[in-house]
N, C-alpha and C positions, 0 to 999 in steps of 0.2 A: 504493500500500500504506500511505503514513504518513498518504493519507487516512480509509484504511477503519481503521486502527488510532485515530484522533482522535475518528472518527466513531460508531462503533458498537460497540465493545469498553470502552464506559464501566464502564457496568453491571456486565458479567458481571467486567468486569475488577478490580472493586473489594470484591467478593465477601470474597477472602480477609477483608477489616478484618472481616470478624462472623462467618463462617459457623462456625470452630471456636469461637468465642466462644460461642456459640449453644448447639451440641451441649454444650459443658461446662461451661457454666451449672448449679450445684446438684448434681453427680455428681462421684463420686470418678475421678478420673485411674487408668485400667488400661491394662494393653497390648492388651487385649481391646475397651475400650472405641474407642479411638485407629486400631487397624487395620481395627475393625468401620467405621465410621463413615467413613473412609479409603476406603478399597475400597468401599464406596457412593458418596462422592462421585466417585472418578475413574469409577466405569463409570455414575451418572447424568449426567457433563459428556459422556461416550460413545453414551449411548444419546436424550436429550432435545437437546444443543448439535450433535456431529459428525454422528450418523445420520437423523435425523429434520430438522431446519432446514437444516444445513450442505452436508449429499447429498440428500436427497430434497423438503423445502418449496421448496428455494432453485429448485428447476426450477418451479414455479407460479408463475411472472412476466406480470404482466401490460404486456406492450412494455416490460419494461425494472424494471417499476412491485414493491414487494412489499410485506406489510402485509395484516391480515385483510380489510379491505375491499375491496383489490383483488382479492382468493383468492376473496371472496365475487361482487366484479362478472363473473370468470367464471362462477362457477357457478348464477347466483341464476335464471335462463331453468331451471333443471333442477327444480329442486325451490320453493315458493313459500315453505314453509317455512326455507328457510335463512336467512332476513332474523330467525328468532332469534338462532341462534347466533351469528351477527355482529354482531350488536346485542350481546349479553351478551360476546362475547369484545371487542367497539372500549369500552364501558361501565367493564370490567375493566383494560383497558390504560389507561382514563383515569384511574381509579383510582391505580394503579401509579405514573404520572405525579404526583402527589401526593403520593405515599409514599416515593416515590427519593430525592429532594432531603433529607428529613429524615437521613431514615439515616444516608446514603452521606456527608455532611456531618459530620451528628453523629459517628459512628464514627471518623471524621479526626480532631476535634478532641478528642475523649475521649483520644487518644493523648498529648497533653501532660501528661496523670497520670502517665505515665513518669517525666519528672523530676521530682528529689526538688525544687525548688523550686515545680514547681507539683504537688505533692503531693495537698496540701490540696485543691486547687479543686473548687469547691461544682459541685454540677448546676446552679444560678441563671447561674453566671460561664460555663458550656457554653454554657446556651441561649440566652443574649445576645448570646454570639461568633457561633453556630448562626441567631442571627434577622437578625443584621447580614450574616451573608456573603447570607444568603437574601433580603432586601434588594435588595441591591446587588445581587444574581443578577439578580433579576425586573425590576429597575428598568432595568437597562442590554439587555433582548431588543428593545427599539424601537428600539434602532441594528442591530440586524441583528448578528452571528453573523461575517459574510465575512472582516473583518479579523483579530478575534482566533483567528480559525478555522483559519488557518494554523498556529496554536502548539501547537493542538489534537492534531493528530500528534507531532512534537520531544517534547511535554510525553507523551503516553500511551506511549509507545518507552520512556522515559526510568522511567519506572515498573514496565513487562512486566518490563527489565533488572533494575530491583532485584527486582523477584519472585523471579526466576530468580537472583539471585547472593544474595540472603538465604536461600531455601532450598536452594541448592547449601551454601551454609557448615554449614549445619546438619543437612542428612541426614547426614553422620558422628556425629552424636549418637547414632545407632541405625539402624545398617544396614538392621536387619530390619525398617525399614519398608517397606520396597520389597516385603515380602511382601502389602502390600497393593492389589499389582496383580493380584493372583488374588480373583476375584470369590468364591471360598469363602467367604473372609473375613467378606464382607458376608452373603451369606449367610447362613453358620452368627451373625454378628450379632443376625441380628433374628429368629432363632427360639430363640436362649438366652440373650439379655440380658434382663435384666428389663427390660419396658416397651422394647426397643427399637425395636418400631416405631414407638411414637411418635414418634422423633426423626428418622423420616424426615423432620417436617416444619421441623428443621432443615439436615438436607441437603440437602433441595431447595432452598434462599437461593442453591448453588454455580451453579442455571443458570437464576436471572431475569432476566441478559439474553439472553438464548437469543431469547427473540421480537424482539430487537430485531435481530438480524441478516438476520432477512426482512422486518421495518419499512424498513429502510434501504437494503436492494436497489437502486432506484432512486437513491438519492447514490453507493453503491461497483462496485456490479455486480458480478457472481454469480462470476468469476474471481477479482477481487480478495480479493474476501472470500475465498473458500477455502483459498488461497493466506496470506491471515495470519493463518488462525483456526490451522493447524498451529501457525506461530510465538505465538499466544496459549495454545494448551492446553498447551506443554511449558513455559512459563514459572509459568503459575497449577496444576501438578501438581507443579511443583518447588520451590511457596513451599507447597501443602500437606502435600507430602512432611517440608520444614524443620520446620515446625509440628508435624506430630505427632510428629517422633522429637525435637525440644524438649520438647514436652509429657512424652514418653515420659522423658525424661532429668532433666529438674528438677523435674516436680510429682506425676511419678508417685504414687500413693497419699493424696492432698492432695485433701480436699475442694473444690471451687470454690463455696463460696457466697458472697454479696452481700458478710461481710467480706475474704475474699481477695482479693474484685475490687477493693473499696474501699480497702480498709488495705492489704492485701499488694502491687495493682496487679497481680496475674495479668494477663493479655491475652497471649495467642494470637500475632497480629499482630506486635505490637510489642515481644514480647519476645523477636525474633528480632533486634533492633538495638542494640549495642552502644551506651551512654549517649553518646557523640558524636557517635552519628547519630541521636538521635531528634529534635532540631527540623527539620533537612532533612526526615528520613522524613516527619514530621506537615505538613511544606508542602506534599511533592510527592504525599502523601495526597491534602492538601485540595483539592489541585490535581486530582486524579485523581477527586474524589469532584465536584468543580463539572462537568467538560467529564461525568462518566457525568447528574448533574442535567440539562445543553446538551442529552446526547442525548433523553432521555425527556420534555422540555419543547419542542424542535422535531419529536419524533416525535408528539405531542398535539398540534399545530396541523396536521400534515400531516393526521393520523385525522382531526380534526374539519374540513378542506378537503374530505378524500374522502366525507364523511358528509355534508357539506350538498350534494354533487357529486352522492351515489344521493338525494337527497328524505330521507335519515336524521337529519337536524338540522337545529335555525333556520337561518335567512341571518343571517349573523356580518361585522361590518365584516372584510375580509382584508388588512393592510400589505405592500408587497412592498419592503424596508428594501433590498435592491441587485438588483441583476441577475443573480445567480447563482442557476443552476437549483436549484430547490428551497427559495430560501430568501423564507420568507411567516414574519408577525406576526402574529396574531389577538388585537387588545386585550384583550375579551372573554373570551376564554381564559386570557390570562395573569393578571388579576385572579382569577377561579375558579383557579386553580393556585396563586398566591400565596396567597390566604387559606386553601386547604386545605393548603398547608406552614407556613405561621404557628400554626394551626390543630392540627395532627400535634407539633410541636414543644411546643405550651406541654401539649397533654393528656400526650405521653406523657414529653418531657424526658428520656429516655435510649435511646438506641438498644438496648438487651439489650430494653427494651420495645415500641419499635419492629416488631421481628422478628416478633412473632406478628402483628402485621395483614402482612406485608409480603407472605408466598407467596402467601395465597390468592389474591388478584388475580390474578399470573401466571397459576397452573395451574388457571384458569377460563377464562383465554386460550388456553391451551397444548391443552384440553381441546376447546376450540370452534374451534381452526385444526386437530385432526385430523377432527373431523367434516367441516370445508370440504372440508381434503384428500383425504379420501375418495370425497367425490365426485368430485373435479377426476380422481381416477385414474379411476371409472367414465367421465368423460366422454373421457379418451384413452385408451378401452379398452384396460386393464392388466389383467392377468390375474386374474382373483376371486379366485384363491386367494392370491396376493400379498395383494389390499386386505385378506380377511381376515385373515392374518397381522397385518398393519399395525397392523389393528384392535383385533384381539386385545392383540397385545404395547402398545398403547399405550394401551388402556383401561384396563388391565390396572396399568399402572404407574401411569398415570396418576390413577386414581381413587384407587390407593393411597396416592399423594403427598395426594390431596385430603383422603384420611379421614385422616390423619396432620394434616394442617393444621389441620383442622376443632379436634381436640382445643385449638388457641389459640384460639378462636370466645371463649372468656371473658376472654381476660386481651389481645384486640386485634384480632383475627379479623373483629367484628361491623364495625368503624370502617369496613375495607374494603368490606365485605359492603352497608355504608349507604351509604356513596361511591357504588358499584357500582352499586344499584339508581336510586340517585339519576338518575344518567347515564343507565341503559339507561329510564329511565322518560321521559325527556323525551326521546330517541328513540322509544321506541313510542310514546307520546301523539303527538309529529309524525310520525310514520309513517304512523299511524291518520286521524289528522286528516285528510293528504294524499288518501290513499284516498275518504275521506267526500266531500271538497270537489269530487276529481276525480266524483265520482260528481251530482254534480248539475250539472256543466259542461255545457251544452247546446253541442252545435256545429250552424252552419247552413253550406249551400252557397254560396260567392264567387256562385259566376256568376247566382244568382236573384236578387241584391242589385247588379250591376255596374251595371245601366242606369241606376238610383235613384242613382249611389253618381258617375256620369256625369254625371247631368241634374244632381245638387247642386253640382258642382262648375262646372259651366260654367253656373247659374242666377245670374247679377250681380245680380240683387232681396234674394237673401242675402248678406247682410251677412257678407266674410269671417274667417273664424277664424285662419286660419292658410294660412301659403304651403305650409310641408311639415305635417303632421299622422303622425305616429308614433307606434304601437300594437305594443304586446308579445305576439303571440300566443302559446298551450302550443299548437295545433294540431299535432299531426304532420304530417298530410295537408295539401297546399299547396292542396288544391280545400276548407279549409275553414277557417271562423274562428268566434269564439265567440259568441254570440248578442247577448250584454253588448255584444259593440264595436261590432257594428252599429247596436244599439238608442244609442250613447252619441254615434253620428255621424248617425244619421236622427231621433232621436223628440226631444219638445220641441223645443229651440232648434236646429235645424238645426246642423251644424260642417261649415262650409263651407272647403274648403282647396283649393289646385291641383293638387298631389300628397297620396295616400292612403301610406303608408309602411306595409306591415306585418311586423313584424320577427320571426325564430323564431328564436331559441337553443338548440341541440339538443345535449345534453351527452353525449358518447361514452364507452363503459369503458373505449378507448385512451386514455393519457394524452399529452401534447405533440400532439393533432391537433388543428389549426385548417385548415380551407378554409370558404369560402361561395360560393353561385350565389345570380342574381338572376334573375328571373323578371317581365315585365313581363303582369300583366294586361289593362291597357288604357296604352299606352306615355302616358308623360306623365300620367299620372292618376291608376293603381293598380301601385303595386308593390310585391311581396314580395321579402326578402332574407330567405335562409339561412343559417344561423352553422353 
């Protein structure tokens, strides 16, 4: 359990530092505003975290394995088309991957405006502190994760706790918050607030890491997780609970604009700590905001593992920094991930701006793992009217969340949206590619080339090449190899060897299976091995 708490409750779990920050950005403080907004988020961590990934995604395991690609490697035999939405939902989570680390950091370190000695501090003195931890982040993944990944649990426990006992102290600010466990609330919100459905697409921040707990399926396993997401949602509804009846109780009627946040130091978060606990707070923050960074930056080397696994990406050097299961380096990767957090940090310099590129990513993901799922129930015939349901309700919400996002398309939206494409474009170019190349692969028959392939090897007038001679065939079929290799050992200069070796790698959608058979054509002279 203190592994799947280390491991995959980064994300979702760091949420509180901005999401109310978010929604009350530029609006005046009402009890209207607070319980609307409230009551959406607990029944969106409800309906997109517990119902939807927690009980229902989490059963599409592939051996063990979770993560859109794997959801896709069951289903992609069914439909030929679903190598978009995978493509566009693994593109989006890369994205994502880019844009966590900024935040989630930044938001940590904005927290030392609390104190009145560092009052003042500039955006310049944020983003400095903000590029050096980011640094040191990227800089230290070629050692591998294993060691300090132990602390990774202790440390994430140690934060849920103060969740839960910051806003334990502070729901007696105002009882009646707890009325915003009746979904009315939210409800009648967004059909009598002004503008408020726009702010759904600050609400939604409460469940992006929601995907990551089916990313990581294969580190915690499907019991685990379930088991500590109960203890995650009563902690993260008990520090949004404190917050809003803070809000409710000290800023009620108070504008929140850029000077309050500045000069006055409003913040959501942090003004739930008492001035002797805010540098601890902003450590075990920062602390909580690098291991939610760990997870979104080792779950973009596993997606891009699983991607070059289906033919959906280049071949990528891969590190394997220790021997624990799961744990891979991709240099490659983390270069593109460092410079697009370098990158995120100097354009946008404050996390309140952050926020509009942040959701769409997610709920382009979230939107392209319910289509997978969809299928995955038609293929273990689940009752139609259930998938419709399914579908329904979470198209339904779902598109909602997206056209509420879209409205930040201008002020940060687009940044993801170009990440995004970026990614999914250099998957379907290699996709396409693949396809094209397979398609001019000519294969010829072993056995009308064995005599030839004979007499070369036991003709002593050729000059020889090699004792063993080894060839990488794509052949599926063992009765067959590619034209190219034959033409590369018969035509011009003869490649005379004693043994022919021809080797097939055959990549399965179970994941941990390794066997091979050998297969002798002509013993001592032609043989194929199976991977």
């Amino acid at each position: 359990l203190l592994i799947a708490l280390g491991i995959i409750y980064g994300d979702i779990g760091t949420s509180p530092l901005y999401v109310f920050n978010s929604i009350i950005k530029d609006r005046v403080i009402s009890e209207d505003l607070i319980l609307g907004t409230l009551s959406l988020i607990i029944w969106t961590i409800t309906l997109q975290t517990t119902i939807k990934y927690v009980i229902l995604v989490l059963r599409a395991d592939n051996k063990g394995e979770g993560g859109i690609f794997a959801l896709f490697a069951l289903v992609r035999r069914r439909r030929k088309w679903l190598v978009i939405p995978a493509m566009i939902g693994g593109a989006a989570l890369l994205a994502d991957g880019i844009i966590t680390p900024p935040i989630s950091i930044t938001s940590a370190i904005e927290g030392l405006k609390e104190l009145p000695r560092f009052h003042e501090i500039g955006k310049d003195t944020v983003v400095y502190i903000v590029l050096g931890i980011i640094s040191i982040f990227f800089f230290t993944q070629k050692f591998g994760t294993h060691s300090i990944g132990k602390m990774f649990g202790p440390i994430m426990t140690i934060w849920f706790a103060m969740l839960a006992v910051l806003g334990l102290i502070h729901i007696s600010d105002n009882f009646g918050i707890l009325r915003a466990l009746n979904p009315y609330y939210g409800i009648h919100f967004l059909f009598t607030y002004p503008e408020g459905f726009w702010l759904l697409g600050a609400v939604f921040l409460c469940s992006t890491g929601a995907e990551a707990l089916y990313s990581d399926l294969g580190h915690c396993g499907r019991n685990n997780i379930r088991v500590s997401w109960i203890f995650v949602k009563i902690c993260l509804l008990l520090n949004y609970f404190g917050q809003g009846a803070s809000l409710i109780k000290h800023q009620s009627g108070r504008l929140i604009d850029s000077n309050a946040i500045s000069v006055g130091g409003v913040n959501a978060f942090y003004d739930l700590m008492p001035q002797w606990f805010i540098v601890p707070g902003v450590i075990i923050a920062t602390s909580a905001a690098i291991i939610a960074s760990q997870a979104m930056v080792t779950g973009s080397y596993t997606l891009i593992n699983e991607a070059i696994r289906l033919n959906l990406w280049p071949k990528m050097k891969i590190n394997y920094p220790s021997e624990a299961k799961g744990q891979i380096y991709i240099p490659g990767i983390n270069q593109i991930l460092f410079l697009g957090c370098v990158g995120v940090v100097l354009y946008f310099r404050e996390s309140s701006r952050m926020e509009a590129a942040y959701g769409l990513a997610i709920i382009t993901t979230m939107t392209m793992t319910t289509i997978l799922f969809a299928n995955y129930m038609v293929l273990h015939r689940v009752k139609p009217v259930l998938i419709y349901i399914f579908l329904v309700l979470y198209f339904v919400v779902e598109i909602g969340f997206l056209i509420a996002l879209m409205d930040k398309f201008k002020h940060g939206g687009y940044f993801t949206l170009l990440i995004g494409f970026m990614m999914f474009a250099v998957m379907y170019v290699w996709y396409r590619a693949r396809k094209i190349k397979n398609r001019y692969v000519e294969f010829v028959r072993v056995e009308e080339y064995v005599p030839k392939l004979e007499e070369l090897s036991n003709d002593t007038s050729v000059p020889k090449y090699a004792t063993h001679l080894v060839y990488l065939t794509s052949a599926n079929n063992p009765k067959e190899i590619e034209h190219k290799i034959i033409y590369s050992i018969l035509s011009g200069k003869p490649k005379r060897a004693d043994i022919y070796w021809f080797i097939h790698v055959d990549t399965l959608d179970d994941p941990y299976t390794s066997e091979y058979s050998v297969e002798h054509i002509i013993p001592n002279d032609i043989i194929r091995v199976e991977f």
